[in-house]
mmCIF file of the N, C-alpha and C atoms, coordinates in Angstrom:
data_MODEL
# 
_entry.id   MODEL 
# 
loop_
_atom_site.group_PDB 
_atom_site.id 
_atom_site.type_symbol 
_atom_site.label_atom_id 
_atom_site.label_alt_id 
_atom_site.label_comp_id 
_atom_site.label_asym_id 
_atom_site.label_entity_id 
_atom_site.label_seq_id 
_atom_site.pdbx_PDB_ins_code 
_atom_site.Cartn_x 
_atom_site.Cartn_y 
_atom_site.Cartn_z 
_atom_site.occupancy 
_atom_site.B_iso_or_equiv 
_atom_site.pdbx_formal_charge 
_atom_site.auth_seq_id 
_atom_site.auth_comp_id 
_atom_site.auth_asym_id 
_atom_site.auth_atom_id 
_atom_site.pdbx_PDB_model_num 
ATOM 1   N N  . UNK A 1 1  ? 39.945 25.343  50.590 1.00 0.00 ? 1  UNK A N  1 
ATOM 2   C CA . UNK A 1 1  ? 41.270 25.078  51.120 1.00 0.00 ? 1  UNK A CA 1 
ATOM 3   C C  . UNK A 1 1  ? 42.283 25.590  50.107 1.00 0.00 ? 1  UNK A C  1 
ATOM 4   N N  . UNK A 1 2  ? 42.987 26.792  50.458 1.00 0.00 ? 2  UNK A N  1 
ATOM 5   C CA . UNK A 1 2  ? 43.872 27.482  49.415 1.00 0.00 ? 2  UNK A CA 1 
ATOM 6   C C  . UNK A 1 2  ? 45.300 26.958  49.623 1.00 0.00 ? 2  UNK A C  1 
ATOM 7   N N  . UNK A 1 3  ? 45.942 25.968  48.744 1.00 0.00 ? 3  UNK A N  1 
ATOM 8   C CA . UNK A 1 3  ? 47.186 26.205  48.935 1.00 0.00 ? 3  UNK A CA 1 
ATOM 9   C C  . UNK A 1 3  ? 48.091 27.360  48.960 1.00 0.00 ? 3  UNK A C  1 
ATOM 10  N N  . UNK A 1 4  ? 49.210 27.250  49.917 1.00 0.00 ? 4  UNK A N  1 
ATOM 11  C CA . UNK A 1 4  ? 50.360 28.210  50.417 1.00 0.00 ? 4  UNK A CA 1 
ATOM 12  C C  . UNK A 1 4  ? 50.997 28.396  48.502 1.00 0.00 ? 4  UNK A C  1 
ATOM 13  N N  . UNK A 1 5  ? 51.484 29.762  48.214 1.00 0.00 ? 5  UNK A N  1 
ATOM 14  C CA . UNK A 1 5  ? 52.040 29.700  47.419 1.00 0.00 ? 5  UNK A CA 1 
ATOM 15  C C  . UNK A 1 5  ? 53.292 30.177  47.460 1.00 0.00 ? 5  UNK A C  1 
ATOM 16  N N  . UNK A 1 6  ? 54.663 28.580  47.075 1.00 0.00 ? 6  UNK A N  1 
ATOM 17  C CA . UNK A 1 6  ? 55.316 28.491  47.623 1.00 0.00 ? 6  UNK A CA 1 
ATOM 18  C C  . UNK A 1 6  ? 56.545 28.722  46.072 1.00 0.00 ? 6  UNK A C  1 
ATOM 19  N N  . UNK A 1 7  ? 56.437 28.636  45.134 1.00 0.00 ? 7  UNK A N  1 
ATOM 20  C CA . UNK A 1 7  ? 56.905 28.083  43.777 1.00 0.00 ? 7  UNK A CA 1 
ATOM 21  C C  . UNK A 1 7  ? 56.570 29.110  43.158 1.00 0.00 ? 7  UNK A C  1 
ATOM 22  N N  . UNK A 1 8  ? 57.555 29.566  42.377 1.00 0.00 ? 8  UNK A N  1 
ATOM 23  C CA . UNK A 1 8  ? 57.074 30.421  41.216 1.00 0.00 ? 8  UNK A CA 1 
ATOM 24  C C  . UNK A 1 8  ? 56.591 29.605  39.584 1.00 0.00 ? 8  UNK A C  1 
ATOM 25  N N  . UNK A 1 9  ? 55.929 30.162  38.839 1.00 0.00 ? 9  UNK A N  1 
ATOM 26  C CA . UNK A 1 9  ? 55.076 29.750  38.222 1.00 0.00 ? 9  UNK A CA 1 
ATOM 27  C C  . UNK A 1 9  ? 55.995 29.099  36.915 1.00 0.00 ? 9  UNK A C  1 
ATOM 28  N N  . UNK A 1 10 ? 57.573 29.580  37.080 1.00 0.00 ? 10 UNK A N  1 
ATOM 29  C CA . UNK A 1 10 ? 58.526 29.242  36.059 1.00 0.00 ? 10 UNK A CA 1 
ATOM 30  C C  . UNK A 1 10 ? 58.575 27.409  36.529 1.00 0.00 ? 10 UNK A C  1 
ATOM 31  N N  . UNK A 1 11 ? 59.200 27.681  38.181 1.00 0.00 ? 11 UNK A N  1 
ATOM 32  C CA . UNK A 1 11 ? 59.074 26.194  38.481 1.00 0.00 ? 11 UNK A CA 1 
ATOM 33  C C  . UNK A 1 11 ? 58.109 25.643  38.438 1.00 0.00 ? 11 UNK A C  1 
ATOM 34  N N  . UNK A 1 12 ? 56.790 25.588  38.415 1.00 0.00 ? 12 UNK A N  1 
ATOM 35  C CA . UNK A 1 12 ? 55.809 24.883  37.987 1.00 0.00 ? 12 UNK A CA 1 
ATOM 36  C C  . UNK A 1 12 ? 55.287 24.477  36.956 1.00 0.00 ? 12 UNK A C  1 
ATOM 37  N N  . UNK A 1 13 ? 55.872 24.989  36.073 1.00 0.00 ? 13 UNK A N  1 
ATOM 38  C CA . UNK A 1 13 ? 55.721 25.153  34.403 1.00 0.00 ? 13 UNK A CA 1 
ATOM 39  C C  . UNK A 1 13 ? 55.591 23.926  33.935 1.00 0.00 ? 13 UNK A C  1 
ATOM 40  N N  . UNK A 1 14 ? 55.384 22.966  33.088 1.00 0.00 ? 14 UNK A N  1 
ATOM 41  C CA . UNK A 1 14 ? 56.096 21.531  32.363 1.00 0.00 ? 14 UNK A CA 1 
ATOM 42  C C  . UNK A 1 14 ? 56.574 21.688  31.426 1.00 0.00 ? 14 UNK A C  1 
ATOM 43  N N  . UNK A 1 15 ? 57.690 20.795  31.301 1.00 0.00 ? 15 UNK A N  1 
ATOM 44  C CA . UNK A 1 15 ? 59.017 20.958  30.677 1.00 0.00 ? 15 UNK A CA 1 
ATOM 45  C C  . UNK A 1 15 ? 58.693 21.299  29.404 1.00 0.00 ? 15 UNK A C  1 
ATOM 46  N N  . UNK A 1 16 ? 57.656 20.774  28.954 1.00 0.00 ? 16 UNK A N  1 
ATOM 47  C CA . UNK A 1 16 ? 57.618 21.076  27.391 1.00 0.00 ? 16 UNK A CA 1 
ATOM 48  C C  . UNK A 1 16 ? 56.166 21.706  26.951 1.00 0.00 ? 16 UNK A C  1 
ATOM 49  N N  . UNK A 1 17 ? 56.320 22.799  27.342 1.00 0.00 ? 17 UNK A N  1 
ATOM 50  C CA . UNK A 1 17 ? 55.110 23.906  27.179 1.00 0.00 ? 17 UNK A CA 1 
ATOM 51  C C  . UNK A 1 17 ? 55.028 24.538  25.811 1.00 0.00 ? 17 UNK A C  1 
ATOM 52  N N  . UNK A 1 18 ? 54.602 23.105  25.149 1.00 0.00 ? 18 UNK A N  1 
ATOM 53  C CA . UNK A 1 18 ? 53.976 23.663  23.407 1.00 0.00 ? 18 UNK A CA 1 
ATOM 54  C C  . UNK A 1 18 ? 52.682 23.841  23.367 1.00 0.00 ? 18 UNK A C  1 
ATOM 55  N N  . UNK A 1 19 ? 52.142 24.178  21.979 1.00 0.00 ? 19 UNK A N  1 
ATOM 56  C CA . UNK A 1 19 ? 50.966 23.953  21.853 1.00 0.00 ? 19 UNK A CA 1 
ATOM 57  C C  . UNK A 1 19 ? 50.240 22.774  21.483 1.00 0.00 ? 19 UNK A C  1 
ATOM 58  N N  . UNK A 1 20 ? 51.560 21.761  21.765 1.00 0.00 ? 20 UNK A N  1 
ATOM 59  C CA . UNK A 1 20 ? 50.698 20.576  20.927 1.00 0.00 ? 20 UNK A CA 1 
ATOM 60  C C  . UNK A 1 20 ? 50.894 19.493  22.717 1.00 0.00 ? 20 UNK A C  1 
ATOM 61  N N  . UNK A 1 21 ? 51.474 20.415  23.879 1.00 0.00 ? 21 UNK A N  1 
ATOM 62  C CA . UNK A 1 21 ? 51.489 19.450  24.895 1.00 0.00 ? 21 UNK A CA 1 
ATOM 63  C C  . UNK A 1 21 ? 49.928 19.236  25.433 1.00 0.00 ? 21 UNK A C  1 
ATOM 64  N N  . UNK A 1 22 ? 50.363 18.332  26.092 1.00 0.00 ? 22 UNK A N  1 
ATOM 65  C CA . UNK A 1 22 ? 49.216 17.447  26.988 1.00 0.00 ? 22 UNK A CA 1 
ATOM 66  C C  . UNK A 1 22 ? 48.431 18.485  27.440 1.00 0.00 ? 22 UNK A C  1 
ATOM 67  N N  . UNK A 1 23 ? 46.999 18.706  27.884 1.00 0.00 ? 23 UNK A N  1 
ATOM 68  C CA . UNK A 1 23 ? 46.306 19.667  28.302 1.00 0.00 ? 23 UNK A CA 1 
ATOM 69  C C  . UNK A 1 23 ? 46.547 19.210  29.839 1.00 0.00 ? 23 UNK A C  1 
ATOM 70  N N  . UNK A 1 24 ? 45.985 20.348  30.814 1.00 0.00 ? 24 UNK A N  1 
ATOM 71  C CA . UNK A 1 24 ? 45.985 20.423  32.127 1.00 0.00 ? 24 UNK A CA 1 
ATOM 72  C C  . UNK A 1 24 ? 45.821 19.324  32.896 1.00 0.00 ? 24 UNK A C  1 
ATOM 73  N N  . UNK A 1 25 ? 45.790 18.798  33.540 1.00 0.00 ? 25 UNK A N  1 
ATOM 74  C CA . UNK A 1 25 ? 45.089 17.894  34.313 1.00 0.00 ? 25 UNK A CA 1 
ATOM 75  C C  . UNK A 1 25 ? 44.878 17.894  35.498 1.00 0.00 ? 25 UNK A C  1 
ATOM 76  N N  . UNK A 1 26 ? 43.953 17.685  36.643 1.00 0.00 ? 26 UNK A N  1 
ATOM 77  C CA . UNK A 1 26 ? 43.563 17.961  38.339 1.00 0.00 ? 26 UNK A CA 1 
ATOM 78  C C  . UNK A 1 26 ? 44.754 17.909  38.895 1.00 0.00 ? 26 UNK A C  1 
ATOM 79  N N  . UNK A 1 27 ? 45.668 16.609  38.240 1.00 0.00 ? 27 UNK A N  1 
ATOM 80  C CA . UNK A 1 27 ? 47.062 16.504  39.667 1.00 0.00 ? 27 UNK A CA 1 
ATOM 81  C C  . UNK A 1 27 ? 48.055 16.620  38.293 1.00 0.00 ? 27 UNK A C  1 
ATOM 82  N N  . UNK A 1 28 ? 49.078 17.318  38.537 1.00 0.00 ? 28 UNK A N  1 
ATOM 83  C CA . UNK A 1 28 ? 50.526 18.060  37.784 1.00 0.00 ? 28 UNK A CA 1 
ATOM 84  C C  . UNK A 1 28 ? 51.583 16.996  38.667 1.00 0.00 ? 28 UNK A C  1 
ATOM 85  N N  . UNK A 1 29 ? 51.827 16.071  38.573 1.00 0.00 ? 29 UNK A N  1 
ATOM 86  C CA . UNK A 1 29 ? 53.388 15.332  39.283 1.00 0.00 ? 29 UNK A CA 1 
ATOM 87  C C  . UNK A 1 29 ? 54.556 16.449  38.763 1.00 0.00 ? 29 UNK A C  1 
ATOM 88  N N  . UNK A 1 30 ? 55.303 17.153  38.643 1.00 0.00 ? 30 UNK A N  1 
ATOM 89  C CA . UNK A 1 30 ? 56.620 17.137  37.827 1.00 0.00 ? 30 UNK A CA 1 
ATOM 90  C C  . UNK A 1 30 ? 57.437 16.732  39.119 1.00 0.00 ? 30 UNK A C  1 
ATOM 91  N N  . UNK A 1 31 ? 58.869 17.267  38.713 1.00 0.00 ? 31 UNK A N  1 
ATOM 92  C CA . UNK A 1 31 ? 60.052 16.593  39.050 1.00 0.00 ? 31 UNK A CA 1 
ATOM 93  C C  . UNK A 1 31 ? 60.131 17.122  40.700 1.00 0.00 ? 31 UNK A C  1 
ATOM 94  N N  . UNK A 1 32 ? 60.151 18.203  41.248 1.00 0.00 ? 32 UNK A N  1 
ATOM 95  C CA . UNK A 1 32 ? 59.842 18.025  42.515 1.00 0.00 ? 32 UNK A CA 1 
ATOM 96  C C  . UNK A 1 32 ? 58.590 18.514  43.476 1.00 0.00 ? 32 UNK A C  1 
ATOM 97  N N  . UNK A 1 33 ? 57.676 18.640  42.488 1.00 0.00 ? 33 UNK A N  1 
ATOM 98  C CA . UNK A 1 33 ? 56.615 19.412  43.163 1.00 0.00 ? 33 UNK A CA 1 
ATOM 99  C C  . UNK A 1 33 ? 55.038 18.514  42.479 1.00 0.00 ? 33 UNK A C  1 
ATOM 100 N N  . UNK A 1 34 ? 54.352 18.393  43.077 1.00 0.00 ? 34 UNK A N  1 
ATOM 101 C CA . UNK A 1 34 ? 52.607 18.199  42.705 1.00 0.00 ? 34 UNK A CA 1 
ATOM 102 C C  . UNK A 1 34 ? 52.030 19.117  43.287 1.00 0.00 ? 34 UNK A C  1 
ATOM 103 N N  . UNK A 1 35 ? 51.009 19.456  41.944 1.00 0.00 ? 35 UNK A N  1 
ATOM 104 C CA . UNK A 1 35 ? 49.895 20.629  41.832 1.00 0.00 ? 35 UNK A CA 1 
ATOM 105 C C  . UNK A 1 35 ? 49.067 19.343  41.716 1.00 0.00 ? 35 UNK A C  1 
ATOM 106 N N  . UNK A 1 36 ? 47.886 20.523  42.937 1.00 0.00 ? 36 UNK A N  1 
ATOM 107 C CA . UNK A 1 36 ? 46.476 19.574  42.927 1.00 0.00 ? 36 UNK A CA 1 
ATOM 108 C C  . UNK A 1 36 ? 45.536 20.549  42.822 1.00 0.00 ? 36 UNK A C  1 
ATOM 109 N N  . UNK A 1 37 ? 44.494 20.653  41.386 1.00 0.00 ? 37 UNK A N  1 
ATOM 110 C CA . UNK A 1 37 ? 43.704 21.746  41.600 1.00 0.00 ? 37 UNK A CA 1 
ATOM 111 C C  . UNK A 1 37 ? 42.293 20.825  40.654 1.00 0.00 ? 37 UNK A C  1 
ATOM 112 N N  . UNK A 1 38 ? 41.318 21.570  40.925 1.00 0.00 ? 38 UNK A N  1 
ATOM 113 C CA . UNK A 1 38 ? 40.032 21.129  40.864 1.00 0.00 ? 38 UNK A CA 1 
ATOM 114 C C  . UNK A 1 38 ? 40.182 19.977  40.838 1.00 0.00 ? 38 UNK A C  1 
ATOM 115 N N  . UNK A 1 39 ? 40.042 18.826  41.915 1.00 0.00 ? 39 UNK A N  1 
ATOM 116 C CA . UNK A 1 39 ? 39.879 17.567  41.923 1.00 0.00 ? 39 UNK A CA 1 
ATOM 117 C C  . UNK A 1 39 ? 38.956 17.836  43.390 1.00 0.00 ? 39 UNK A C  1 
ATOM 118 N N  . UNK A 1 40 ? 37.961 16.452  42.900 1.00 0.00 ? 40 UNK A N  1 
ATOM 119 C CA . UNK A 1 40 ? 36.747 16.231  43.601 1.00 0.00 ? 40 UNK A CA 1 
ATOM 120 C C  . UNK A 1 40 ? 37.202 14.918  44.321 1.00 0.00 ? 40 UNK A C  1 
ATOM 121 N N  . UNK A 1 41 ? 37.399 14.687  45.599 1.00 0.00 ? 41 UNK A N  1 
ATOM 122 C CA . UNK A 1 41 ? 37.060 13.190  45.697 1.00 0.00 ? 41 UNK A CA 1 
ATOM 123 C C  . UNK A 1 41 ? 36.132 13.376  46.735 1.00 0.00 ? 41 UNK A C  1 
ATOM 124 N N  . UNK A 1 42 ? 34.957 11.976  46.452 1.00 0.00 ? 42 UNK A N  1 
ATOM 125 C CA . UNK A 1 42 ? 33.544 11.587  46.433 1.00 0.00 ? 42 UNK A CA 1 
ATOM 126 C C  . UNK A 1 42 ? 34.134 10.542  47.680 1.00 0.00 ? 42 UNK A C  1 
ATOM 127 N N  . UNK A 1 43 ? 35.327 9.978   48.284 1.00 0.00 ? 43 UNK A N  1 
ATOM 128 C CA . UNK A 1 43 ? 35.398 8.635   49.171 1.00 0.00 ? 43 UNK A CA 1 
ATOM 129 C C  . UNK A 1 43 ? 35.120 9.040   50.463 1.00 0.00 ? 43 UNK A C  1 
ATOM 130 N N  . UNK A 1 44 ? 33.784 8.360   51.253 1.00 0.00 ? 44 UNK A N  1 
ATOM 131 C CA . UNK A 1 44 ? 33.029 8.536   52.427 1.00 0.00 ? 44 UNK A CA 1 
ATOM 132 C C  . UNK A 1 44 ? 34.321 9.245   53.425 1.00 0.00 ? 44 UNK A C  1 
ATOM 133 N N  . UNK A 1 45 ? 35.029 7.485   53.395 1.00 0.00 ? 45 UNK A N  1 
ATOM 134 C CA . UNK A 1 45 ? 36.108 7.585   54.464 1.00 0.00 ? 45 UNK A CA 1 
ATOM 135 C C  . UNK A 1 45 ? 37.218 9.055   54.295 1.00 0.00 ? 45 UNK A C  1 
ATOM 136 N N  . UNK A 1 46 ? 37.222 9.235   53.128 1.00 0.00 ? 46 UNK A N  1 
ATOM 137 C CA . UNK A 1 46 ? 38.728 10.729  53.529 1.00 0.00 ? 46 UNK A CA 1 
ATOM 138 C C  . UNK A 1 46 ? 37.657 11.877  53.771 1.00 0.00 ? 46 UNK A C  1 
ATOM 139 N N  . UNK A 1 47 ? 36.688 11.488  52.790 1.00 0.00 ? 47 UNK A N  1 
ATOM 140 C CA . UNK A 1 47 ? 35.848 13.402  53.964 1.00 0.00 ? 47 UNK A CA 1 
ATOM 141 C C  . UNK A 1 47 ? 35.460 13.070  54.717 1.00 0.00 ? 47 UNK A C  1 
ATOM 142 N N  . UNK A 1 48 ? 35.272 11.724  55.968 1.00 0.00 ? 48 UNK A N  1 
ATOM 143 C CA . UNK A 1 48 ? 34.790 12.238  57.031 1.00 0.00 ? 48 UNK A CA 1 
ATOM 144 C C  . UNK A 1 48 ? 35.894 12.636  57.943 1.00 0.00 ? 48 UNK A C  1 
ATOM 145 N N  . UNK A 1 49 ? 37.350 11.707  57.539 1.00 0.00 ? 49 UNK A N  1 
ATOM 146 C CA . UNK A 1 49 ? 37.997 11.789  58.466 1.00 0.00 ? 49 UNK A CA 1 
ATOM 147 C C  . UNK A 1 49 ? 38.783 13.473  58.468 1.00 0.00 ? 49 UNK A C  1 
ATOM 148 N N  . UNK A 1 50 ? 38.542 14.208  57.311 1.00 0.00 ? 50 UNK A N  1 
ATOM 149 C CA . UNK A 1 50 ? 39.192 15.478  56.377 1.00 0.00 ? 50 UNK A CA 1 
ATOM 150 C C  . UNK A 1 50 ? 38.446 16.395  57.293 1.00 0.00 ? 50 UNK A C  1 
ATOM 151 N N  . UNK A 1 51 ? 36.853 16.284  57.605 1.00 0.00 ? 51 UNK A N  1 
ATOM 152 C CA . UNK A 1 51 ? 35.747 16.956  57.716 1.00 0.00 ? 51 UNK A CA 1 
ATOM 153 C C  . UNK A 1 51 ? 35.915 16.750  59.791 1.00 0.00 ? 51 UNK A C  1 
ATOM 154 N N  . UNK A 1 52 ? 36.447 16.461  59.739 1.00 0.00 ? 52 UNK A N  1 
ATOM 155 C CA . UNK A 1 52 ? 36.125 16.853  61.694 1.00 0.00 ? 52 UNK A CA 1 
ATOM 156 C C  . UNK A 1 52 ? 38.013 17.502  62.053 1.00 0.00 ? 52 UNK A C  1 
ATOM 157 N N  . UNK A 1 53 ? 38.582 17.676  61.106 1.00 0.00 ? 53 UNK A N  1 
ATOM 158 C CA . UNK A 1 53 ? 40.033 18.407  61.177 1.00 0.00 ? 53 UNK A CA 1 
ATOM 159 C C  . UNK A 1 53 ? 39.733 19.752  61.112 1.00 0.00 ? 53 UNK A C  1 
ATOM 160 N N  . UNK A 1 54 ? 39.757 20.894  61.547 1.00 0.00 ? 54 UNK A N  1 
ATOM 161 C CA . UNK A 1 54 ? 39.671 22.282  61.850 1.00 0.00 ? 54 UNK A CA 1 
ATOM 162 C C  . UNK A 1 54 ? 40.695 22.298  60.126 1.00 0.00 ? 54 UNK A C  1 
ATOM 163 N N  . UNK A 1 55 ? 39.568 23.428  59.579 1.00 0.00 ? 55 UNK A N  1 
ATOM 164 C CA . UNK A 1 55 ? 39.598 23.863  58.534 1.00 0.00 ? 55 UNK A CA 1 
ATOM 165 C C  . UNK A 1 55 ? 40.968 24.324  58.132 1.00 0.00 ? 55 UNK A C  1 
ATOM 166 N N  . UNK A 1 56 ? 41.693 24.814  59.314 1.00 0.00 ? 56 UNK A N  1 
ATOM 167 C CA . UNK A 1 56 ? 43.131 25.562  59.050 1.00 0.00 ? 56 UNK A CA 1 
ATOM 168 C C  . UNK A 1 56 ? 43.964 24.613  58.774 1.00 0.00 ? 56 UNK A C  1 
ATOM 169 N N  . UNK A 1 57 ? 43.753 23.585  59.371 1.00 0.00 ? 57 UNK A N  1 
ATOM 170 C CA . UNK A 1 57 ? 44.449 21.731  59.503 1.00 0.00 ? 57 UNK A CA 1 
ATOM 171 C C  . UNK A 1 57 ? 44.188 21.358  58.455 1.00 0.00 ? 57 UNK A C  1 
ATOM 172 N N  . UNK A 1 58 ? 43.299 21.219  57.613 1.00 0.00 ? 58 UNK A N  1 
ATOM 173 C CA . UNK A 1 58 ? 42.913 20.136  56.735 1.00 0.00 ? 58 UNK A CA 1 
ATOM 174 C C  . UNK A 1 58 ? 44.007 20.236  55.549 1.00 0.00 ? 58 UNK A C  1 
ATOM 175 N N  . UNK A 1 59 ? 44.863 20.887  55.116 1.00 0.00 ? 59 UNK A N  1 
ATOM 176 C CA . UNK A 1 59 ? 45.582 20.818  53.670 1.00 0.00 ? 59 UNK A CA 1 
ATOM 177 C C  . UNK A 1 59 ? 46.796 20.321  54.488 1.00 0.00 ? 59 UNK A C  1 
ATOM 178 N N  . UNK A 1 60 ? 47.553 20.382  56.079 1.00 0.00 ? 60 UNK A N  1 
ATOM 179 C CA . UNK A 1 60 ? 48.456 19.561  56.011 1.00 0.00 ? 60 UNK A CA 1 
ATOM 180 C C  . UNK A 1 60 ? 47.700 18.384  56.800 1.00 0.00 ? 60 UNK A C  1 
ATOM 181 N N  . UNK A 1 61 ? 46.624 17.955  57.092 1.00 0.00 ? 61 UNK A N  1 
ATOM 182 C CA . UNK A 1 61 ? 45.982 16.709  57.148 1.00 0.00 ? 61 UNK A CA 1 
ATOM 183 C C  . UNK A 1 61 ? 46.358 15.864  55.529 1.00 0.00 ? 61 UNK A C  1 
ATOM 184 N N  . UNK A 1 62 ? 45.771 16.660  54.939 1.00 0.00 ? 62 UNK A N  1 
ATOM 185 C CA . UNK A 1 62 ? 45.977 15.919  53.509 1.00 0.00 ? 62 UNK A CA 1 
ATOM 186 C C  . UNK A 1 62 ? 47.225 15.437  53.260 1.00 0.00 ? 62 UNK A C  1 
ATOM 187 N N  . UNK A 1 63 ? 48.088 16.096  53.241 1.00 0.00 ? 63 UNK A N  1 
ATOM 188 C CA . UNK A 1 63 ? 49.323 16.062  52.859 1.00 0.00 ? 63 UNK A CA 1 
ATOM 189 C C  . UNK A 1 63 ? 50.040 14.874  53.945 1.00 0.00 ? 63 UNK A C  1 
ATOM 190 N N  . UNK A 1 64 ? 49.266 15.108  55.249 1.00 0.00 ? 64 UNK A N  1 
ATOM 191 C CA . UNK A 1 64 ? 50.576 13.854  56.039 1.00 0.00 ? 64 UNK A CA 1 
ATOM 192 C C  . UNK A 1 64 ? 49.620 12.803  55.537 1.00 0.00 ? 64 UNK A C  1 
ATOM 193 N N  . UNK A 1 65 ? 48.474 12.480  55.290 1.00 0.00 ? 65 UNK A N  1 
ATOM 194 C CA . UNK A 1 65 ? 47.342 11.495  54.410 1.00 0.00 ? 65 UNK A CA 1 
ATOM 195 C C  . UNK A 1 65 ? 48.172 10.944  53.556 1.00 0.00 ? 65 UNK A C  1 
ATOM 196 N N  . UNK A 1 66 ? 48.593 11.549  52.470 1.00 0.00 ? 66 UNK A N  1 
ATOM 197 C CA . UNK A 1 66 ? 49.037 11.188  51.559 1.00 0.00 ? 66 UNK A CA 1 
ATOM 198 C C  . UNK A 1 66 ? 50.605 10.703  51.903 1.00 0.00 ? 66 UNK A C  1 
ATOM 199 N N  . UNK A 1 67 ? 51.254 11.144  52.301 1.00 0.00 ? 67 UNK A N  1 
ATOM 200 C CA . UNK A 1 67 ? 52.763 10.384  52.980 1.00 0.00 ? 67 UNK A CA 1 
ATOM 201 C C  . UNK A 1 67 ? 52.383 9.037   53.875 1.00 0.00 ? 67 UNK A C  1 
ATOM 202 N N  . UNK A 1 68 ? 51.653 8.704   54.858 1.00 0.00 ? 68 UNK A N  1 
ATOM 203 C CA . UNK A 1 68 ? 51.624 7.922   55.510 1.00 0.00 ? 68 UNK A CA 1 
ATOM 204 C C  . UNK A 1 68 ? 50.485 6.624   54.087 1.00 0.00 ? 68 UNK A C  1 
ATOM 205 N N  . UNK A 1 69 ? 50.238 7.413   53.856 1.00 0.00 ? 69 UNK A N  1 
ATOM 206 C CA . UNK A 1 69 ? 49.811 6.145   52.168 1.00 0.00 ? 69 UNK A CA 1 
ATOM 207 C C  . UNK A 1 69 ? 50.639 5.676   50.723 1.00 0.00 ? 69 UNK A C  1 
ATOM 208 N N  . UNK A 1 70 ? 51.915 6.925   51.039 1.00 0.00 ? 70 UNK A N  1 
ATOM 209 C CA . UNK A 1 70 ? 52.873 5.818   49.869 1.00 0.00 ? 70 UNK A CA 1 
ATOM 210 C C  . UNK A 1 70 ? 53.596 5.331   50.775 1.00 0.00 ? 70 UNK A C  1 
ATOM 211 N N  . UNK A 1 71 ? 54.164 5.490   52.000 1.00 0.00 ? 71 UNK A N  1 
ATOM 212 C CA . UNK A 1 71 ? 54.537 4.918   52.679 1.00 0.00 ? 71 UNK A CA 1 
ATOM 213 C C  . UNK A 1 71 ? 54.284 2.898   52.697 1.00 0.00 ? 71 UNK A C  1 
ATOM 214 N N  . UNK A 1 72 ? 52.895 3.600   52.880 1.00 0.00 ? 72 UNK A N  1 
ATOM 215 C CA . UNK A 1 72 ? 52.314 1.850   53.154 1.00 0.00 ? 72 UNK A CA 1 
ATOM 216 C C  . UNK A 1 72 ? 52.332 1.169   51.713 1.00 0.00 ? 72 UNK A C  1 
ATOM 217 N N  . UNK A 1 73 ? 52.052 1.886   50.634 1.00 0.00 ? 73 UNK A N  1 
ATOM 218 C CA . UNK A 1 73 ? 52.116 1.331   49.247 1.00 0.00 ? 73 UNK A CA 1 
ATOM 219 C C  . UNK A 1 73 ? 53.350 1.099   49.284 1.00 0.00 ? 73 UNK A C  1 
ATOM 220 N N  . UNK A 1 74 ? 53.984 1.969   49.241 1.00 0.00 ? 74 UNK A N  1 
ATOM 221 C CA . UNK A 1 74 ? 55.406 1.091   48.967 1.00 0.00 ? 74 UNK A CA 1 
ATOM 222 C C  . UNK A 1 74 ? 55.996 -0.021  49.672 1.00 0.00 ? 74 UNK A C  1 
ATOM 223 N N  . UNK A 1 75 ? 55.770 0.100   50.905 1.00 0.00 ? 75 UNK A N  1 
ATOM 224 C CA . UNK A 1 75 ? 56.192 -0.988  51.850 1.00 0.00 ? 75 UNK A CA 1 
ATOM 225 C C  . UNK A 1 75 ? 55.336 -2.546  51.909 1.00 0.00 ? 75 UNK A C  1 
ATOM 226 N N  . UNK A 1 76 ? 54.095 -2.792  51.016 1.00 0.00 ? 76 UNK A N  1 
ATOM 227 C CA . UNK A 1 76 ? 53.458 -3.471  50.650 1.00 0.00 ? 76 UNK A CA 1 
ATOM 228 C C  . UNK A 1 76 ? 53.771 -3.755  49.249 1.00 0.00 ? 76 UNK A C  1 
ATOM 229 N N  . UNK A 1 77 ? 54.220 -3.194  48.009 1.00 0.00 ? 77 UNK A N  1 
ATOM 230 C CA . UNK A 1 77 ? 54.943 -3.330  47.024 1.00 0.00 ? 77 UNK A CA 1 
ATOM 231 C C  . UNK A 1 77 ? 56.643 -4.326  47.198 1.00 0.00 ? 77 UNK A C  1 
ATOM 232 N N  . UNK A 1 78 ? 57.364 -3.564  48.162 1.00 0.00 ? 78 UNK A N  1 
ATOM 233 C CA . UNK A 1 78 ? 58.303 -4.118  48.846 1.00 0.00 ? 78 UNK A CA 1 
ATOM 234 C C  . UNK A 1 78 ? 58.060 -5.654  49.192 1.00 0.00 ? 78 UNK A C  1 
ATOM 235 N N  . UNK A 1 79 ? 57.272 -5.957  50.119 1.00 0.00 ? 79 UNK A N  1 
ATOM 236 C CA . UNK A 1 79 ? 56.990 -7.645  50.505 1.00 0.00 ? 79 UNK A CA 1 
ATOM 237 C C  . UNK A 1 79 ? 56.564 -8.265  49.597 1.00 0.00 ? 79 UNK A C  1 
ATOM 238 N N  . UNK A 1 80 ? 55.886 -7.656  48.508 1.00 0.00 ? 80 UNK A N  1 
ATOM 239 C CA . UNK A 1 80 ? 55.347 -8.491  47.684 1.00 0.00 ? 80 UNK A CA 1 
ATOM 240 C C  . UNK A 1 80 ? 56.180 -9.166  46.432 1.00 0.00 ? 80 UNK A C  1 
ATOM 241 N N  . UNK A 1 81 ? 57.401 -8.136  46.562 1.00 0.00 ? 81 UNK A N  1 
ATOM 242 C CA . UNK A 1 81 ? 58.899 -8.474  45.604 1.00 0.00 ? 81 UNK A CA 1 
ATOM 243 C C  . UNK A 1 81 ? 59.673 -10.131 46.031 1.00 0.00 ? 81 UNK A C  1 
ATOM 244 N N  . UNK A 1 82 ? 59.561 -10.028 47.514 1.00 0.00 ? 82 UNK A N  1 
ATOM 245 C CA . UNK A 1 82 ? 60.290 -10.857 48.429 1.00 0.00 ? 82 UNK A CA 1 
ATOM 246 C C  . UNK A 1 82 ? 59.300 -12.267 48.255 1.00 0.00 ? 82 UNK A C  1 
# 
């Protein structure tokens, strides 16, 4: 599953690209963008439900996956304030 390449590599950069920064890691958060590269997940439930989505589907499967789950985190974070 190849992500679209949408960002040039300046904007993807992290802010403080020394030699003494943090090494790589699978998921990159910065300020408006996440990079997701070599990460494995092993959980039954997201590859089966990942795995019957037509291959062309599956990276914005993921992606509305992941919105409709901070969604609920947050909105469960939320009640739990109250």
């Amino acid at each position: 599953m190849a992500l679209p390449k949408t960002t040039t590599h300046e904007e993807r950069a992290p802010i403080a690209a020394t030699p003494t920064a943090a090494p790589e890691r699978p998921v990159q958060v910065l300020a408006t963008s996440m990079t997701i590269h070599e990460l494995t997940i092993d959980r039954p439930a997201i590859i089966a439900y990942l795995f019957n989505i037509p291959a062309d589907k599956q990276e914005i499967a993921l992606v509305h996956a992941l919105e409709v789950g901070i969604m609920e985190l947050a909105a469960r974070r939320e009640r739990f304030r109250h």
